[in-house]
N, C-alpha and C positions, 0 to 999 in steps of 0.2 A: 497377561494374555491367557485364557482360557483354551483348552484342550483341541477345541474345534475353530479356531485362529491358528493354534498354532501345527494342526495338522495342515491348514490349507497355504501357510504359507511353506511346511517342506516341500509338499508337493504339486507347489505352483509350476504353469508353464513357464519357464527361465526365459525364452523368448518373443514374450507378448509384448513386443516393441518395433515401430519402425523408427527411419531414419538414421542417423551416421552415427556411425563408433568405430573409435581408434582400437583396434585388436588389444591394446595394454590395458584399458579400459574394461572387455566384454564385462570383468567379473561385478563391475558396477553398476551395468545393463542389466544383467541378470539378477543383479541386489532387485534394482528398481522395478523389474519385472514382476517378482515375486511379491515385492510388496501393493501391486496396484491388480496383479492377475483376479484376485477374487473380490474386487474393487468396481470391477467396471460399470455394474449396473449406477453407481454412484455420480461416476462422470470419466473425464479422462483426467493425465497430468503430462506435463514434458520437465525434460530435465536437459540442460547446457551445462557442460562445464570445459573452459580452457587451461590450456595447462602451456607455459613459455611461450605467451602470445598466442598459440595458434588451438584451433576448435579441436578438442578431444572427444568429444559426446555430445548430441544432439538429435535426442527420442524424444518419443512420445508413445502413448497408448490410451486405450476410452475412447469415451462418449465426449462430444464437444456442447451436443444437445439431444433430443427426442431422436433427432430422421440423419445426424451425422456425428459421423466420426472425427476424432481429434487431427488438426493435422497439422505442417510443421509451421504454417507462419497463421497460429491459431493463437490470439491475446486473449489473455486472463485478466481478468479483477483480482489486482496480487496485493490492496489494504495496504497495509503498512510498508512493505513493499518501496510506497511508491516516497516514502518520508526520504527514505536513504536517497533516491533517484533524485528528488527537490535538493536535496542538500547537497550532494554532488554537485550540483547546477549550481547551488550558489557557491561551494569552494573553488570551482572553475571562472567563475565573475569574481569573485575578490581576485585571485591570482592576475585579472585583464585590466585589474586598475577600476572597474566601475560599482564595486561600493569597497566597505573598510566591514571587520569584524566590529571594532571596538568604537568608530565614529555612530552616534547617535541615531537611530533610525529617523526620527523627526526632522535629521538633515534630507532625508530623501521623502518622506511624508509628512510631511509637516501636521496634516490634521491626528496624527499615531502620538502626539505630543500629547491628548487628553486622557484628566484621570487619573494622574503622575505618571505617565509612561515618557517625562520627556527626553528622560537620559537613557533608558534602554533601548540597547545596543544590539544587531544581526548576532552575538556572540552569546549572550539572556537566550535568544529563539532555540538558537542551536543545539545547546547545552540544555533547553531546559528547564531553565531559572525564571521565567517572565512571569510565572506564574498567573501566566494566562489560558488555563487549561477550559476554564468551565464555558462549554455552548450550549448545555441547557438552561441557562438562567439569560441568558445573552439574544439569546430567537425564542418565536411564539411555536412555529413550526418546522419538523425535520423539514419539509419542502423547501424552505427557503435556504438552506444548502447549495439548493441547485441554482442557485443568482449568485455568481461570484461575485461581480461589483457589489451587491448587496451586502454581504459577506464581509469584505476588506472595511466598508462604511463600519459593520460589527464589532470588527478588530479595530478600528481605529477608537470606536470609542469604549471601549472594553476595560473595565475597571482589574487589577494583578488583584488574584487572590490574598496573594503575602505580596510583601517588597521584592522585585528582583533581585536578582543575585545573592539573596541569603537563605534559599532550601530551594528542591526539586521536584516540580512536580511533571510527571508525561503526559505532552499534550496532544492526547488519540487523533484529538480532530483539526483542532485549532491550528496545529504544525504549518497545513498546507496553506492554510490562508494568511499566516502570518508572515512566514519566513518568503512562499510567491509573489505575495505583496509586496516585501519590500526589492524584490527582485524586479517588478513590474513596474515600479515608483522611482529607483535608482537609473532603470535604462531606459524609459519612456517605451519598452515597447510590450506588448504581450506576451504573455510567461509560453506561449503555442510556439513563439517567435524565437522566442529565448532555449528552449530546449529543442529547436531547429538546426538552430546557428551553433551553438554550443554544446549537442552533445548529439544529435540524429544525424547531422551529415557527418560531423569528421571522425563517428565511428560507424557509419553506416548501419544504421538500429536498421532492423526488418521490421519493425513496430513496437512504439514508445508513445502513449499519448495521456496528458491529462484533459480528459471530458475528446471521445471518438469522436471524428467526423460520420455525417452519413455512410459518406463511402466505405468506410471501412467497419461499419456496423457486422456485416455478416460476420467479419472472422471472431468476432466474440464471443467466448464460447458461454452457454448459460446455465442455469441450474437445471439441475433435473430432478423431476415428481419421487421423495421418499420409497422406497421398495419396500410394499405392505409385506408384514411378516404375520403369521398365524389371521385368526378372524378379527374381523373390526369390533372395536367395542361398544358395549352399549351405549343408547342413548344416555342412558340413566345413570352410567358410571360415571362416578363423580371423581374428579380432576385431584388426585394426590395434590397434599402440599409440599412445597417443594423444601426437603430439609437443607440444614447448612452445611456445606461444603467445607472440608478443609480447609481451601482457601478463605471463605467465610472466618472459620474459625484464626484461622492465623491472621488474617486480617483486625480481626476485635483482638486476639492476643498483641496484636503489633500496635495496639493504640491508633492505629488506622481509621476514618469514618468511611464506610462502605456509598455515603453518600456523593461523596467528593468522586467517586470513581463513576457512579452513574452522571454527575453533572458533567464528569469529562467525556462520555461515551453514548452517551442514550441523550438525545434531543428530543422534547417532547412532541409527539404523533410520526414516529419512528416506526410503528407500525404502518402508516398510509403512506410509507416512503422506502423505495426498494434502490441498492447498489445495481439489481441487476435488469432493472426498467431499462428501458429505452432514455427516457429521463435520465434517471441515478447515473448509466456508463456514460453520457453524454456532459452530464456537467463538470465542470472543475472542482472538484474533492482532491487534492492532490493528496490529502493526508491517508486517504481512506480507497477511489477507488481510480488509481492509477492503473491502466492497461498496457500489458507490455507480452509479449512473445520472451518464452524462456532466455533464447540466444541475446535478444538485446538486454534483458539485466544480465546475462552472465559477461558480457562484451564490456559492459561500464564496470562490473568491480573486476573484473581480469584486466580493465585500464587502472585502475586503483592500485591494486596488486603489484600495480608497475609502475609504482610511482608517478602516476599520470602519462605513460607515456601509450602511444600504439600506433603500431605501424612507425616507428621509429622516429614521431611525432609528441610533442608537449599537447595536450590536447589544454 
């Protein structure tokens, strides 16, 4: 942190936040305050947390977009985010009897059999092991992300990088369509359906969706235009190359192939394809861009936290 961060964050306004706080709490309002006070132009953020069942904190502050402000039942594109929120959903369906970790996915989709995938198991997804990460070699273009049926057809015929179950590789994208999928294919009903019944009513999320409805498009909050700093640059200036990163480096030190990580992350024409399009929040990415309000992911892992329980219920 350089000299002029770190004077703005002493002398941040402490309470550039609305919304509820437990008084045992202020001093973490006031954390989060400082850290976002010279932030704004950027956008906003909110912040839930519970503490023995019951809400402790629930702010916010920023920009939601250009012409509004953030406010409290304002959902975010929260990326990864939304992998933990899918797998919840399915540790909550094995506990109700309708699929198994360890029984064969192919028992519930039978066409997920091609390829040698016929013994890999919701337990492979979970953990990691299917070594099924790669979606840029698997689609022609990032657009076809946004066709889920298209998608699941993807993964079903989708050849394991390595054999399951013997190394781990993380699956950026693939998570949501694999592990959804077999949640969609075990209960005959749609994954909208599935995190309805099982995790939006009987913890009353204020807003949980993968891929928004129309109606609920406004609360989304979106990017906002970079904040020019000094004069624009010339035409003429030519675009540095971009050197390697530590992580770079440790990566080739680790015997790592930096290419594996873009087959898991980067789909080809990823540039003609935006999270925060109208498109991109509307489709089912559940890996990538799950929307949720602060309070409803902090409500599902403060159920976690309790052993699944809330409001004195097994959920």
């Amino acid at each position: 942190m350089d000299i002029q961060n770190l004077k703005q964050l002493i002398f941040a306004d402490t309470g550039n936040f609305q919304g509820y706080i437990d008084e045992r709490f202020i001093d973490l309002a006031h954390l989060f305050s400082r850290l976002h006070d010279a932030r704004t132009a950027y956008g906003g953020a909110a912040l839930a947390v519970y503490f023995q069942g019951r809400k402790a904190v629930d702010i916010y502050t920023g920009q939601k977009s250009q012409d509004e402000q953030w406010q409290a039942d304002t959902l975010s594109i929260c990326y990864s985010a939304g992998k933990g929120v899918l797998a919840t959903l399915a540790h909550i369906m094995v506990s109700h009897g309708i699929l198994d970790y360890d029984l064969p996915i192919a028992h519930y989709w039978p066409e997920f059999a091609q390829n040698g995938k016929a013994q890999m198991t919701l337990r492979h997804l979970l953990s990691h092991q299917s070594g099924l990460y790669d979606v840029r070699n698997n689609i022609a273009e990032a657009s076809e992300m946004a066709d889920w049926q298209h998608m699941l057809e993807v993964m079903a015929k989708a050849k394991p990088r390595f054999s399951f179950g013997e190394d781990l590789a993380y699956q950026p994208l693939t998570f949501g369509w694999l592990v959804g999928g077999v949640l969609e294919k075990a209960s005959s009903q749609p994954l909208a359906v599935l995190m309805q019944r099982y995790l939006i009513e009987p913890l009353a999320l204020d807003g949980a969706y993968f891929g928004v409805p129309d109606a609920q498009l406004r609360r989304v909050a979106r990017l906002l235009p970079k904040p020019q700093s000094g004069s624009a640059p010339s035409a003429n200036t030519k675009k540095a190359a971009r050197k390697a990163s530590p992580l770079d480096k440790l990566m080739e030190f680790s015997g790592q192939n930096p290419q594996d990580y873009q087959d898991a992350m980067i789909p080809k024409g990823m540039k003609k394809f935006s999270f925060f399009s109208d498109e991109g929040i509307q489709a089912v990415i559940p890996a990538a861009n799950g929307a949720f309000t602060a309070n409803s992911l902090a409500r599902i892992y403060a159920m976690l936290a309790n052993h699944g329980v809330w409001n004195n219920q097994v959920i």
